[in-house]
N, C-alpha and C positions, 0 to 999 in steps of 0.2 A: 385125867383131863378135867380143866373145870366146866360145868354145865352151864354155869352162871352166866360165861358171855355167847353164849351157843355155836352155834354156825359161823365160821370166819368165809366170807366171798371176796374172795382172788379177786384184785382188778383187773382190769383187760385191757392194753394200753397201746396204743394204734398211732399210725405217722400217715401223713398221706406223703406221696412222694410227687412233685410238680415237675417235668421234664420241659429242658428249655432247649435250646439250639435246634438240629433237625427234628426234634419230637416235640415241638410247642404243643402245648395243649395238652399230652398225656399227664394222667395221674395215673396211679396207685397204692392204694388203701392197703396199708400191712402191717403186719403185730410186731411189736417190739419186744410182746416178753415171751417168745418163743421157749417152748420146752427146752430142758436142759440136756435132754439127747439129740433135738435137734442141733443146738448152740453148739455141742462139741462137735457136730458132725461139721456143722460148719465150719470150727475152727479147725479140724482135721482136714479138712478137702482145700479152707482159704488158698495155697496156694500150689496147689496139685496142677500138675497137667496131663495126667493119666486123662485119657475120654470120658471111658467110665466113670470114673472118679467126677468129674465137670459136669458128667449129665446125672448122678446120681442126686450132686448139690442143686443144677437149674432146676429136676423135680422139687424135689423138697423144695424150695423157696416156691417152687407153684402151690402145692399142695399145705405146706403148712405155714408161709409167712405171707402169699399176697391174700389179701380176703376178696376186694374186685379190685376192676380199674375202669375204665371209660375209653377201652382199645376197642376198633370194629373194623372189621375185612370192607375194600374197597366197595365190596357190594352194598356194605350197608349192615353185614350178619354181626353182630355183636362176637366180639372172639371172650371163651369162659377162660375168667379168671382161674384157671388150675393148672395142674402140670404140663398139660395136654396145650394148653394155650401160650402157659409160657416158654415152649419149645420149639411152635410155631412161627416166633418171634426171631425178627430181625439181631445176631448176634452185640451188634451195639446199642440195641434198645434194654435188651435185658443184662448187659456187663453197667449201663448208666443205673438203673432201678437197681440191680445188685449193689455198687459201690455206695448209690443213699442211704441205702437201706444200712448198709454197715455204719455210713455214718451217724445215721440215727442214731441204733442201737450202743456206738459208744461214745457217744458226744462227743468225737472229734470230729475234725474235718477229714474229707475222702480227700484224694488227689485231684481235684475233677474242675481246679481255677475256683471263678465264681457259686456262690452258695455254700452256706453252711448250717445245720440243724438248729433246730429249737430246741431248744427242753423240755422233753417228755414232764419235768417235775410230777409233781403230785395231782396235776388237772386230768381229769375223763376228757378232757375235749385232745382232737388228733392235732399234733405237730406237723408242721411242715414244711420239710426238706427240698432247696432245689439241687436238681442234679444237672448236667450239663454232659447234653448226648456226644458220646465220644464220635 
């Protein structure tokens, strides 16, 4: 390997994801270039209906695709953005942030009517995707 261009840094490259219909106002902030064990896992589980299988994939997208969101318990308590928070979640809020999130990641459109992504291209600044709460 040449020394000459040193250290190459990976970009890091993020979608926010803007929820409209019953979820106005939610966002979440997620990776787009997700590891490539994650990515197969997801494309292994996409259209499982095995339990297991559904809550192995709703983890992982807690824990390694959302980074935060701007979600909080009626109370007021901020709900954490990880696996643990997004399983807590209402089953049409996280199937709407799931299917953006696919759409992000491949530039097409979800099934989901109204909105459709941005392009990631070569910009550091995050894209963003409306989804439309099923």
């Amino acid at each position: 390997m040449s020394k000459r261009n040193g250290k190459y840094t990976v970009p890091r490259k993020t979608c926010v994801l803007v929820l409209t219909g019953d979820y106005e106002g939610a966002e979440a902030r997620c990776r787009l270039d997700v590891g490539m064990g994650t990515y197969l896992t997801f494309q292994r589980l996409a259209d499982s209906e095995d339990a297991t299988q559904l809550e192995e994939a709703c983890r992982r997208f807690g824990d390694e695709v959302l980074t935060e969101w701007n979600l909080k318990e009626d109370s007021g308590e901020e709900i954490p953005a990880t696996a643990d928070g997004f399983m807590s979640m209402p089953p049409a809020l996280c199937l709407a942030m799931v299917k953006a999130w696919s759409e992000a990641m491949t530039g097409l459109p979800a099934p989901l009517g109204e909105g459709s992504p941005s392009s990631a291209g070569d910009s550091q600044e995050p894209t963003t995707t409306k989804a439309k709460a099923l």
